[in-house]
N, CA, C and O of each residue as an XYZ file, in Angstrom:
768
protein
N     -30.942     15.975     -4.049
C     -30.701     17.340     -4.433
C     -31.140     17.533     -5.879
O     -30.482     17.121     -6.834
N     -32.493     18.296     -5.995
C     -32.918     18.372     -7.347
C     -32.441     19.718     -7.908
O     -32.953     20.666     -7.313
N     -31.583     20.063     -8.912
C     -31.483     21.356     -9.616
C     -30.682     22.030     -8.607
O     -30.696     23.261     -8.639
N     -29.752     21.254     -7.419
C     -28.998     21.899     -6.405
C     -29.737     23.348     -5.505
O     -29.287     24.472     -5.284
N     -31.087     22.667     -5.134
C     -32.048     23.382     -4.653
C     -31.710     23.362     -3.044
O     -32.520     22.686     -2.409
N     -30.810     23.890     -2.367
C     -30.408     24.188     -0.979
C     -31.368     24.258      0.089
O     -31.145     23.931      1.255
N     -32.731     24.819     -0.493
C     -33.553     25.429      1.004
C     -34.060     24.134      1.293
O     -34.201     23.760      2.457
N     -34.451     23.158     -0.052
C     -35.456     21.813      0.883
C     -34.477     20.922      1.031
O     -34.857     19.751      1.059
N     -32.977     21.174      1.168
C     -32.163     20.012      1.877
C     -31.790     20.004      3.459
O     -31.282     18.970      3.892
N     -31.969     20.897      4.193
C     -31.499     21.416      5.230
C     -33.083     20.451      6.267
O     -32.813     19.597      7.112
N     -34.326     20.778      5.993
C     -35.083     20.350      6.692
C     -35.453     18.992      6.225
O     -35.747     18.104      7.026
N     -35.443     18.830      5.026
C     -35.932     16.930      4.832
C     -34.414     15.884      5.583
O     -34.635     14.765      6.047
N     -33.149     16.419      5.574
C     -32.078     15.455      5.890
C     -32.500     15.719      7.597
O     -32.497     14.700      8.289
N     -32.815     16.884      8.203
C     -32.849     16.671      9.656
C     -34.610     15.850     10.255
O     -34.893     15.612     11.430
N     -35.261     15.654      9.375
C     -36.139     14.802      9.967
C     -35.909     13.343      9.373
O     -36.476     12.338      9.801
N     -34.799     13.378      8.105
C     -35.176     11.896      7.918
C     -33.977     11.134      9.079
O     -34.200     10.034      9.583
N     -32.897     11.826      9.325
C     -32.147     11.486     10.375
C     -33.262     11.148     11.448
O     -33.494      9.947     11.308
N     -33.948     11.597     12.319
C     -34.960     11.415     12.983
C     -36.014     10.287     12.932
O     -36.520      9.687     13.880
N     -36.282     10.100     11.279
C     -36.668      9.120     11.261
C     -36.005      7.679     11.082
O     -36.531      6.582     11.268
N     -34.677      7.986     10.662
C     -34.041      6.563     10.572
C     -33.791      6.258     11.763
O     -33.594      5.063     11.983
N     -33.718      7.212     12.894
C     -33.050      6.498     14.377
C     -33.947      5.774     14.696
O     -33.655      4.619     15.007
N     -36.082      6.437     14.746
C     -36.661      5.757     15.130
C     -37.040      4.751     14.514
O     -37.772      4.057     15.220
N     -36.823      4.232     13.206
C     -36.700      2.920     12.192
C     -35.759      2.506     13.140
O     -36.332      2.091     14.148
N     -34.377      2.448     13.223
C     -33.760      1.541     14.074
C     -33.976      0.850     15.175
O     -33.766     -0.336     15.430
N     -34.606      2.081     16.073
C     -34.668      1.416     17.189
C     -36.018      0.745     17.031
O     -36.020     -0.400     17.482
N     -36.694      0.984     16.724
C     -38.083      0.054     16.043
C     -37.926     -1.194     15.703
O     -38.625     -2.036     16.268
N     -37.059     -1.554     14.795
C     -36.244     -2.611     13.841
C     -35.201     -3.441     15.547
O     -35.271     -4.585     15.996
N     -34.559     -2.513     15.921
C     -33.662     -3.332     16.986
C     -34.814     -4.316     18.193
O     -34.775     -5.476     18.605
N     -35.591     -3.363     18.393
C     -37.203     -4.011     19.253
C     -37.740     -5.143     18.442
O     -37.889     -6.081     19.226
N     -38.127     -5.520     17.151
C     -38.560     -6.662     16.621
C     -38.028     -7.295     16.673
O     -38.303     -8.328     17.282
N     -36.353     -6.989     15.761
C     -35.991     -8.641     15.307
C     -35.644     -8.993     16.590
O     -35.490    -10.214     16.598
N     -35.370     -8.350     18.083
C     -34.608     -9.319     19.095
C     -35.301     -9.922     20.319
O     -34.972    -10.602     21.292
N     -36.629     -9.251     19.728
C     -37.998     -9.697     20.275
C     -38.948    -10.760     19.886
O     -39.610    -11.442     20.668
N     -38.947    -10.841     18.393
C     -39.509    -12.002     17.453
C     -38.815    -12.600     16.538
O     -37.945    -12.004     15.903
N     -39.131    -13.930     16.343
C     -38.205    -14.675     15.106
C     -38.329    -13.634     13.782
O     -39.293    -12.869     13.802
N     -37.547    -13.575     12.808
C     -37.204    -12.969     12.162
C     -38.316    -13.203     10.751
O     -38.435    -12.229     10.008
N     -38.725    -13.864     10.573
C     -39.918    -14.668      9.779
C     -41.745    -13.850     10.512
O     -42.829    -14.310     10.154
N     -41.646    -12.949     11.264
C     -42.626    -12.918     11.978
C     -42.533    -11.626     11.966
O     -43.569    -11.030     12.265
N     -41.074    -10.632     11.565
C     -40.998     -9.404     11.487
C     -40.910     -8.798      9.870
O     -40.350     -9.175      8.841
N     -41.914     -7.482     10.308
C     -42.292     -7.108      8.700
C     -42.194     -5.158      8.815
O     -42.320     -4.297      9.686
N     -41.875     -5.243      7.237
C     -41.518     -3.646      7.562
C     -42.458     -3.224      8.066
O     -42.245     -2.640      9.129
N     -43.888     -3.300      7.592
C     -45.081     -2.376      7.945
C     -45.334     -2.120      9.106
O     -45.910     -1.113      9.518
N     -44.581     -3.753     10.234
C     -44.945     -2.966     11.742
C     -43.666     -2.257     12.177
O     -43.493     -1.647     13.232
N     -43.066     -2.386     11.485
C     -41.707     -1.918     11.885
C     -42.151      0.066     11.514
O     -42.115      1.086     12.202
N     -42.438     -0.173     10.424
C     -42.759      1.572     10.137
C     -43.749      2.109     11.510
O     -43.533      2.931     12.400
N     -45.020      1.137     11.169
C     -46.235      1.774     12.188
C     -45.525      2.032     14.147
O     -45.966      2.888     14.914
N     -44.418      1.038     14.483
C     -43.814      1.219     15.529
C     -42.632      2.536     15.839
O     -42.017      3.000     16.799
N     -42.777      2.771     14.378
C     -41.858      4.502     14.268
C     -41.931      5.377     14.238
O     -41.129      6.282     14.467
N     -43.876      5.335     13.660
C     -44.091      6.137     13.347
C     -43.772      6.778     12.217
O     -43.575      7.992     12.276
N     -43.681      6.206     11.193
C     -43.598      6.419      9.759
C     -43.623      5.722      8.982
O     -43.164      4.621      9.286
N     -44.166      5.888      7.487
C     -44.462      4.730      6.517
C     -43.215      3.424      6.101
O     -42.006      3.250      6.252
N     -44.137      2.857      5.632
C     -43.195      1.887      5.295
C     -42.185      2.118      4.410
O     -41.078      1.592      4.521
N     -42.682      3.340      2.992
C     -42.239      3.505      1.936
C     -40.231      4.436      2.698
O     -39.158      4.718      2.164
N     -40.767      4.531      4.004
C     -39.537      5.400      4.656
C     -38.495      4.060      4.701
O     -37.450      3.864      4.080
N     -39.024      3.441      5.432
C     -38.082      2.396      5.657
C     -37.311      1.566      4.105
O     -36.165      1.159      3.916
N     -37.830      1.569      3.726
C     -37.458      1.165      2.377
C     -36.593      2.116      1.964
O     -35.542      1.537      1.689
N     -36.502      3.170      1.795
C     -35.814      4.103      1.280
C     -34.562      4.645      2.150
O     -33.620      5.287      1.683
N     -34.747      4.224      3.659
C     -33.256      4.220      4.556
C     -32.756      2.883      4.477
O     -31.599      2.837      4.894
N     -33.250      1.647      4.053
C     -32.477      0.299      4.862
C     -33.013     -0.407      3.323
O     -32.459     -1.454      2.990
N     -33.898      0.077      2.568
C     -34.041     -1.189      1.600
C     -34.895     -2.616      2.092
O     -35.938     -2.430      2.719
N     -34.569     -3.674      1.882
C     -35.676     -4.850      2.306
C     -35.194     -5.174      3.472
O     -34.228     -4.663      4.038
N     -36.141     -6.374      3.982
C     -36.002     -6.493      5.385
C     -34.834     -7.170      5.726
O     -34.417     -7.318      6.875
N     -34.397     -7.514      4.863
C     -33.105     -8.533      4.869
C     -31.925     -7.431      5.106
O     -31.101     -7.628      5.999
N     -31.876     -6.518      4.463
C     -30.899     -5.303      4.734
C     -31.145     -4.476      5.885
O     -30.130     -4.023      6.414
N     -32.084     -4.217      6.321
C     -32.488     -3.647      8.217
C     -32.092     -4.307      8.985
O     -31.461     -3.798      9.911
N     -32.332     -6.029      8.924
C     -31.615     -7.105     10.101
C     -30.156     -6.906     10.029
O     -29.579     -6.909     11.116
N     -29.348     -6.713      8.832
C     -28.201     -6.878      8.405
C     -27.766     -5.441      8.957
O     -26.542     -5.454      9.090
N     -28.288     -4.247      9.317
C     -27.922     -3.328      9.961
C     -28.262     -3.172     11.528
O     -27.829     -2.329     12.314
N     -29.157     -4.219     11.751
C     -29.554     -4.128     13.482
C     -28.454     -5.082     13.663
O     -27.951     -4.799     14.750
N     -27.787     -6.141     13.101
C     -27.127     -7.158     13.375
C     -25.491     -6.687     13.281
O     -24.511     -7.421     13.406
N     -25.519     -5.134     13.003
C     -23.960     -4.325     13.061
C     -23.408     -4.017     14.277
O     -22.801     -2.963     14.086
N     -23.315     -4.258     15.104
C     -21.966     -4.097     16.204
C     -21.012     -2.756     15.813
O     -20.750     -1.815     16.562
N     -20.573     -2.950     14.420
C     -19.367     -2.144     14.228
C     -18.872     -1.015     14.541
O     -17.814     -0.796     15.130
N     -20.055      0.110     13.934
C     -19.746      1.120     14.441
C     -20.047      1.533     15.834
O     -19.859      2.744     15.955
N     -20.442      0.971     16.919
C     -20.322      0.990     17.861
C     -19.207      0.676     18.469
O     -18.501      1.674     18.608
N     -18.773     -0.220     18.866
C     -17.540     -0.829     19.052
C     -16.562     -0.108     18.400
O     -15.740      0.328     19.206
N     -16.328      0.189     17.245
C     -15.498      1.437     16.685
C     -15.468      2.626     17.524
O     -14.341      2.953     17.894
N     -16.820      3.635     18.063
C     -16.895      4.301     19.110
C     -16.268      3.935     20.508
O     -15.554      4.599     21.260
N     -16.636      2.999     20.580
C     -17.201      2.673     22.169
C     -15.122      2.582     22.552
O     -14.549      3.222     23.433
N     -14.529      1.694     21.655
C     -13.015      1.349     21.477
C     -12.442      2.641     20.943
O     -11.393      2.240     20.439
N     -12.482      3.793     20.767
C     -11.636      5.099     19.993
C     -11.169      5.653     21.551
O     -11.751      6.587     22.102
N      -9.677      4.697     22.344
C      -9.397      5.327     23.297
C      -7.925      4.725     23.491
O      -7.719      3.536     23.244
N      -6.996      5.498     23.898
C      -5.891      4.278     24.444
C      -6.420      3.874     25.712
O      -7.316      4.344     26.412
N      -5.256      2.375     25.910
C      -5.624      1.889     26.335
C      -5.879      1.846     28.426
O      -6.659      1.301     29.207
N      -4.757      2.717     28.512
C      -4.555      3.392     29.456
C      -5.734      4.466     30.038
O      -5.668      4.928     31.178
N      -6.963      4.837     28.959
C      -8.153      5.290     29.618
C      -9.045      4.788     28.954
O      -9.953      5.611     29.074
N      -9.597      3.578     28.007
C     -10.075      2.852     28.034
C     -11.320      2.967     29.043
O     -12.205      3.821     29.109
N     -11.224      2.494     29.356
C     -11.866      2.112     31.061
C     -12.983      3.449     31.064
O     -14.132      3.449     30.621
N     -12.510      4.155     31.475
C     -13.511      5.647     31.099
C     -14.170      5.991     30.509
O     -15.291      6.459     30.705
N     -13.044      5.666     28.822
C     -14.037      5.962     27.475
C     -15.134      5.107     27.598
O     -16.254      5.608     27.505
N     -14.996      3.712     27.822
C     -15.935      3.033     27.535
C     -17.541      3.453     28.500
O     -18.715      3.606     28.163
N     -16.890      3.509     29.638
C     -18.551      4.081     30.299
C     -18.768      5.223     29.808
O     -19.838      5.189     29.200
N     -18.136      6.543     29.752
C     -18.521      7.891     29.559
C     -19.649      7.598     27.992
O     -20.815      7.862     27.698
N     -18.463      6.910     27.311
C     -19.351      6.815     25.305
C     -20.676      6.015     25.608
O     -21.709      6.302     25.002
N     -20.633      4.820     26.727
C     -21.693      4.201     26.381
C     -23.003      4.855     27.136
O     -24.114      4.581     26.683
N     -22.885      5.704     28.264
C     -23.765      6.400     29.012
C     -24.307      7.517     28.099
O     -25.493      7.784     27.908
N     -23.290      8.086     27.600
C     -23.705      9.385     26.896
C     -24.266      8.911     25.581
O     -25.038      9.717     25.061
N     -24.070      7.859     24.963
C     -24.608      7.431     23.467
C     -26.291      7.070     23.653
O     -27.190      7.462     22.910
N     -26.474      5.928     25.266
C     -27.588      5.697     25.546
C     -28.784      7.163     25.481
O     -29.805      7.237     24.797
N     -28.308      8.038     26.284
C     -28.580      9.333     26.444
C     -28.909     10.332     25.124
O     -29.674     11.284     25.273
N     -28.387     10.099     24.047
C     -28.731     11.333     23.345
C     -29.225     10.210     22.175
O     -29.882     10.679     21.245
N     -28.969      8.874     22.167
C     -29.808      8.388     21.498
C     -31.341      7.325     21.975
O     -32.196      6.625     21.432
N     -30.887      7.860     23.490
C     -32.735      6.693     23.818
C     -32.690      5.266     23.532
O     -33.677      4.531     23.575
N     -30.931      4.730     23.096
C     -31.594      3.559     23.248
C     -29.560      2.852     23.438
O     -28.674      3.489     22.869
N     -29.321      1.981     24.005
C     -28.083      0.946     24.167
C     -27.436      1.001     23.333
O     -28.140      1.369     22.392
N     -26.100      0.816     22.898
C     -25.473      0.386     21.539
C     -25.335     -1.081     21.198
O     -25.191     -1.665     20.124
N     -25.420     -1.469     22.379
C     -24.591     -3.108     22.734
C     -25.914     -4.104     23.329
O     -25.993     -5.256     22.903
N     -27.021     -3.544     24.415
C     -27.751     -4.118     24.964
C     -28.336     -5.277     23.956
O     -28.182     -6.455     24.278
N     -29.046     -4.914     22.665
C     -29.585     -5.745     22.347
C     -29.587     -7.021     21.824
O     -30.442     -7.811     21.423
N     -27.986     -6.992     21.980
C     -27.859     -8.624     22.220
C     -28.450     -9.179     23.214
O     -29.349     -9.962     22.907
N     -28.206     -9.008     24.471
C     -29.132     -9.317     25.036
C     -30.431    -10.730     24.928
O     -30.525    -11.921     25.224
N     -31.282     -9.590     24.280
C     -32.403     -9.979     23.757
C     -32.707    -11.415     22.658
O     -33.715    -12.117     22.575
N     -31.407    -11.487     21.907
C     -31.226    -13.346     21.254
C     -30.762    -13.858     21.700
O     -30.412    -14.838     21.043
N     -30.238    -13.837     23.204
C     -30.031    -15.307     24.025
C     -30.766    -16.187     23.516
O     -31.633    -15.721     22.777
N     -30.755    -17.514     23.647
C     -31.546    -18.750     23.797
C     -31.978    -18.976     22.085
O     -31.934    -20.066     21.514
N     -32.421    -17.590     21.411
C     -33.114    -18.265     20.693
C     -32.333    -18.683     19.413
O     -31.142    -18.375     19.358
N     -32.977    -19.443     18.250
C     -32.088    -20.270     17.641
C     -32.299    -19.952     15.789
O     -31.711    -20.613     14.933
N     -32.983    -19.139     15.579
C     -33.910    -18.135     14.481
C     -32.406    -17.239     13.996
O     -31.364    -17.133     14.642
N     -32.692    -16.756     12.840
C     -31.672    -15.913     12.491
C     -30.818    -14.848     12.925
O     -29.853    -14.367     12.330
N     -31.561    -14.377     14.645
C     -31.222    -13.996     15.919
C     -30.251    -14.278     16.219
O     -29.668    -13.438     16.905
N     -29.332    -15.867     15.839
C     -28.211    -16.119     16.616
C     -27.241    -15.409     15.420
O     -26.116    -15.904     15.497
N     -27.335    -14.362     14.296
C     -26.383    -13.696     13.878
C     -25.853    -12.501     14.781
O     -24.695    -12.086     14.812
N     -27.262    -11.897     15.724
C     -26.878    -11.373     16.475
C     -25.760    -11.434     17.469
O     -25.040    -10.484     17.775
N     -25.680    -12.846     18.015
C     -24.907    -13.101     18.886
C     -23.192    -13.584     18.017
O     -22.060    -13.700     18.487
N     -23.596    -13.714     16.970
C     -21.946    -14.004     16.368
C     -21.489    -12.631     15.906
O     -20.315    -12.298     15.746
N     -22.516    -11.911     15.721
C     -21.675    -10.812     14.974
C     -21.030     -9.520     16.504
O     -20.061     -8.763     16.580
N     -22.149     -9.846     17.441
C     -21.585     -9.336     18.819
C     -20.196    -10.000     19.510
O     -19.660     -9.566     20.529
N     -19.849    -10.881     18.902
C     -18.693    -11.952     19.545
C     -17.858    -10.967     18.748
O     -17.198    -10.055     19.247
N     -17.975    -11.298     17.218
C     -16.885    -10.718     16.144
C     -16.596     -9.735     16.539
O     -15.479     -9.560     17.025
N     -17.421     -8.863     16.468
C     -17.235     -7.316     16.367
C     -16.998     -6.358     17.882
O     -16.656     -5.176     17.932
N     -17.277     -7.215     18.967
C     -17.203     -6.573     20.307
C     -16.331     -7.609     21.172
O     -15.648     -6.843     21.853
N     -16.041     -8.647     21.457
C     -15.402     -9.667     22.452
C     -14.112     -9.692     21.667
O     -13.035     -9.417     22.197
N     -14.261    -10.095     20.126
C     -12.985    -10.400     19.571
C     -12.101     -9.125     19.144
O     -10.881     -9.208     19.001
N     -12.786     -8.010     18.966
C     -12.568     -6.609     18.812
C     -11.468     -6.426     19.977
O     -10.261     -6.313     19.761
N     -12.187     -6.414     21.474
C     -11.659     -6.135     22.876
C     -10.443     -7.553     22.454
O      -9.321     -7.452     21.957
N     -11.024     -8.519     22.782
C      -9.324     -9.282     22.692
C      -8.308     -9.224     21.963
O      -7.405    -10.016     22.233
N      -8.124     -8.316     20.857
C      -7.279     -8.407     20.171
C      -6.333     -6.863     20.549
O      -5.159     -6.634     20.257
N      -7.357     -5.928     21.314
C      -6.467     -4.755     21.659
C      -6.055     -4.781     23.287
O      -5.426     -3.849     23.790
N      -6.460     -5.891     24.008
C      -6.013     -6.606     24.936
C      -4.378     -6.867     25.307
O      -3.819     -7.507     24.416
N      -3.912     -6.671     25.909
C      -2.318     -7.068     26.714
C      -2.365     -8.097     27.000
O      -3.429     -8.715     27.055
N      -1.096     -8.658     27.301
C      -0.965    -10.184     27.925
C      -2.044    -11.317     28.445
O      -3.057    -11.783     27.924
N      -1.642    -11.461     29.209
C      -2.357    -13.101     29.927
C      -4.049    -13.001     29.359
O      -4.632    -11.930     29.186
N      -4.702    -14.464     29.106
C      -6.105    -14.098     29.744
C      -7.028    -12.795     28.968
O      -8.093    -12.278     29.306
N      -6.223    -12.559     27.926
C      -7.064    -11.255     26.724
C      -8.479    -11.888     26.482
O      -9.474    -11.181     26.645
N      -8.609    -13.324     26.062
C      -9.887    -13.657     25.720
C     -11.031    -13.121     26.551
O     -11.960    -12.378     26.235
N     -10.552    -13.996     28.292
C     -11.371    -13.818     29.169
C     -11.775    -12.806     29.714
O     -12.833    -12.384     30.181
N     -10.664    -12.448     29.569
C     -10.280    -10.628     29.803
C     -11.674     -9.721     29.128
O     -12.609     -9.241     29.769
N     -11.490     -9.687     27.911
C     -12.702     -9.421     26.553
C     -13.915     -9.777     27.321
O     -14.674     -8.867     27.657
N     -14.266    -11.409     27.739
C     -15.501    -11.483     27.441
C     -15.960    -11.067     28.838
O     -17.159    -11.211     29.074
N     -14.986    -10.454     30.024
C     -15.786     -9.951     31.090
C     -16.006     -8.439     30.748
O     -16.770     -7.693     31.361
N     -15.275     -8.117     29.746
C     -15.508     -6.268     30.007
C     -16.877     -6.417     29.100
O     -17.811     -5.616     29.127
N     -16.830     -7.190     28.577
C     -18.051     -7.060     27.333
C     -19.646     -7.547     28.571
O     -20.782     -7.121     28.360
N     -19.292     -8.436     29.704
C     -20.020     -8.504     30.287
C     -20.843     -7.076     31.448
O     -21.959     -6.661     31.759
N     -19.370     -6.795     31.722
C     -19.730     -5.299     32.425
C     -20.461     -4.212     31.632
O     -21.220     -3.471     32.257
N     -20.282     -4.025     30.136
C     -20.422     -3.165     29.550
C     -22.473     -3.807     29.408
O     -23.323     -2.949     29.644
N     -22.808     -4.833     29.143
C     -23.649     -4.898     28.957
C     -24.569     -5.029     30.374
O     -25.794     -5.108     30.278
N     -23.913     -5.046     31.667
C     -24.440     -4.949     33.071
C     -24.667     -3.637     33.411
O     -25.418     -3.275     34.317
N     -24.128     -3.038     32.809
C     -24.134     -1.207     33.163
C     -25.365     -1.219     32.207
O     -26.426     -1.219     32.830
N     -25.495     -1.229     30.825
C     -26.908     -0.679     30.562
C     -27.963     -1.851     30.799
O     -29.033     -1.598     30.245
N     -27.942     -2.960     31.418
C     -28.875     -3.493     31.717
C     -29.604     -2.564     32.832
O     -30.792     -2.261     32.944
N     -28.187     -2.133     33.814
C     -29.012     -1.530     34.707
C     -29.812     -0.088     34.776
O     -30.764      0.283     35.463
N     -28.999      0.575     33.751
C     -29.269      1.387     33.545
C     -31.084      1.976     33.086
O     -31.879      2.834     33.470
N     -31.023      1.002     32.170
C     -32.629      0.557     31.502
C     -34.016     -0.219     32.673
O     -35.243     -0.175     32.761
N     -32.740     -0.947     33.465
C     -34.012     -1.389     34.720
C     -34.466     -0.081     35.811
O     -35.529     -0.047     36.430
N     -33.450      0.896     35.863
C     -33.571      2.219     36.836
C     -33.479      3.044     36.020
O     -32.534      3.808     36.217
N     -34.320      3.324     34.776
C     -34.221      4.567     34.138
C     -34.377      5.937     34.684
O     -33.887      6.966     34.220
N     -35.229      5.792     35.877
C     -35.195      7.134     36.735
C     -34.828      7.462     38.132
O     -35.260      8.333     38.887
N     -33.577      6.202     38.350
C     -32.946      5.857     39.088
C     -31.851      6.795     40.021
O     -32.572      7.780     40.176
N     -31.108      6.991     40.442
C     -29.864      7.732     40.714
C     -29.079      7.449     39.212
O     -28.418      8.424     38.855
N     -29.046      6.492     38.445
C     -27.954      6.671     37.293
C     -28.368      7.168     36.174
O     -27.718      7.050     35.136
N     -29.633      7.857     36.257
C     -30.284      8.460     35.678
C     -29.865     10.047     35.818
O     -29.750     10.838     34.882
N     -29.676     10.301     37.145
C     -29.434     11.929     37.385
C     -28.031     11.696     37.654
O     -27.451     12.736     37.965
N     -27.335     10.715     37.636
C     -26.074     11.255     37.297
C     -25.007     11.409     36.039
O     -25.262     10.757     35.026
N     -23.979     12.133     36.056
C     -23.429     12.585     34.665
C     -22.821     11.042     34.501
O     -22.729     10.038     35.208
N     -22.452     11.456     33.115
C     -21.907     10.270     32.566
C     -20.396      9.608     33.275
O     -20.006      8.473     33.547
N     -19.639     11.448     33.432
C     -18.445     10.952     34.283
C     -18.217     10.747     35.459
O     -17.100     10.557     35.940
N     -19.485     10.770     36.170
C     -19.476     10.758     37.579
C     -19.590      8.820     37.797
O     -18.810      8.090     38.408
N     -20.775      8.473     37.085
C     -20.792      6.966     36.973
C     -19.380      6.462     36.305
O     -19.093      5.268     36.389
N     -18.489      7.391     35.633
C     -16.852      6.677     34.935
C     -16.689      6.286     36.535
O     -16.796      5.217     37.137
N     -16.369      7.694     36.966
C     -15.619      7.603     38.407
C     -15.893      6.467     39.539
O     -15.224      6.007     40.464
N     -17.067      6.260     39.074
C     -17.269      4.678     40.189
C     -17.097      3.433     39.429
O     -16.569      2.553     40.108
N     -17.331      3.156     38.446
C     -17.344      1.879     37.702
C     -16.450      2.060     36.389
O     -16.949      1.132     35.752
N     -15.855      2.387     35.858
C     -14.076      2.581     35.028
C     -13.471      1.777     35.873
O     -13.490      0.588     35.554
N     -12.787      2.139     37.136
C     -11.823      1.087     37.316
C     -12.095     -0.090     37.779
O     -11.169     -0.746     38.255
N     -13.045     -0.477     37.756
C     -13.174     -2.102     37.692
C     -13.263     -2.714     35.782
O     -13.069     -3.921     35.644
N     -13.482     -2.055     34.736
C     -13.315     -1.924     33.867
C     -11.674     -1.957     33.196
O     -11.275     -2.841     32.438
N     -10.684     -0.532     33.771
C      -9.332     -0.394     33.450
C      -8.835     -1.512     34.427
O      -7.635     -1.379     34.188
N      -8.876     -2.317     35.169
C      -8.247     -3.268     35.704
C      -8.510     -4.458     34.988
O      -7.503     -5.165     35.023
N      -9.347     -4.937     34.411
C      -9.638     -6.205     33.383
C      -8.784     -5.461     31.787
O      -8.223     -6.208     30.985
N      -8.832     -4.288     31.635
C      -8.139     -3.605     30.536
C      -6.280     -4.219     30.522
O      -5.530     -4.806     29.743
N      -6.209     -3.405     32.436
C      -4.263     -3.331     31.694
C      -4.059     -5.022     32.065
O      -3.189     -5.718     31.541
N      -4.875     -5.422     32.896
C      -4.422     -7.119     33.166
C      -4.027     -6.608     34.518
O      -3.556     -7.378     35.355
């Protein structure tokens, strides 16, 4: 905001929003696709469709973009903003509808650092921390761990599939219509 000049804030914040999503999801496609040593802003910009000098100026160096593809948090913060008693719901309705208006998984791309052994496996600890250990700790009785690491499995089976049938039937259906079939196999690993 230069000289509290109002008219050029309204259109530069709604395209750079635009452009940081597609920096992200750009950035989420490399590092969980290539060792981390092999990913560089410049393809990361040219895969966004915008300069590099952008990326720098939303995420800073490349070390700070991994360190934000490697966030769980505010997802899981979303995905978990439910009691626990509809749980089960929230979690498909937020994660269908988040896929949807943002074009891309919140959770899937873990996924993608299975196996490998590259700075990738922060991915997979910070997905434990922030999503398995998250769910087990707002978990009930018996079996919370296991409990955790199957909903975290379902949650990432729903947009696997989702992404393999993008123009599928779960494609044309609403978000709460897919709650209504797959939630309660979800709220049953929830109440125990």
């Amino acid at each position: 905001m230069t000289g509290g000049r109002a008219i050029a804030t309204a259109p530069v914040s709604a395209e750079a929003g635009s452009g940081r999503d597609a920096i992200l999801r750009a950035a989420r496609r490399a590092f969980t696709q290539r060792p981390y040593a092999e990913v560089t802003i410049r393809k990361i910009a040219a895969d966004a469709g915008v300069s590099p000098s952008l990326v720098v100026k939303h995420f800073g160096r490349k070390e700070q973009l991994f360190n934000t593809v490697a966030d769980f948090g505010p997802e899981a913060a979303e995905l978990f903003d439910a009691p626990l008693d509809v749980l089960g719901r929230h979690l498909v309705v937020t994660l269908v509808s988040r896929r949807r208006a943002l074009k891309s998984d919140p959770l899937l791309r873990v996924v993608f650092s299975l196996g490998n052994q590259d700075e990738r496996s922060l991915l997979r600890d910070r997905f434990h921390e922030q999503v398995t250990d998250a769910l087990t700790a707002r978990l009930p009785g018996h079996d919370r761990a296991l409990r955790a690491e199957l909903l975290a499995g379902h949650l990432l089976g729903l947009g696997a599939t989702l992404s393999l049938h993008r123009e599928g039937a779960g494609a044309l259906a609403s978000p709460e219509h897919i709650a209504d079939l797959y939630a309660p196999a979800l709220q049953k690993l929830i109440t125990g």
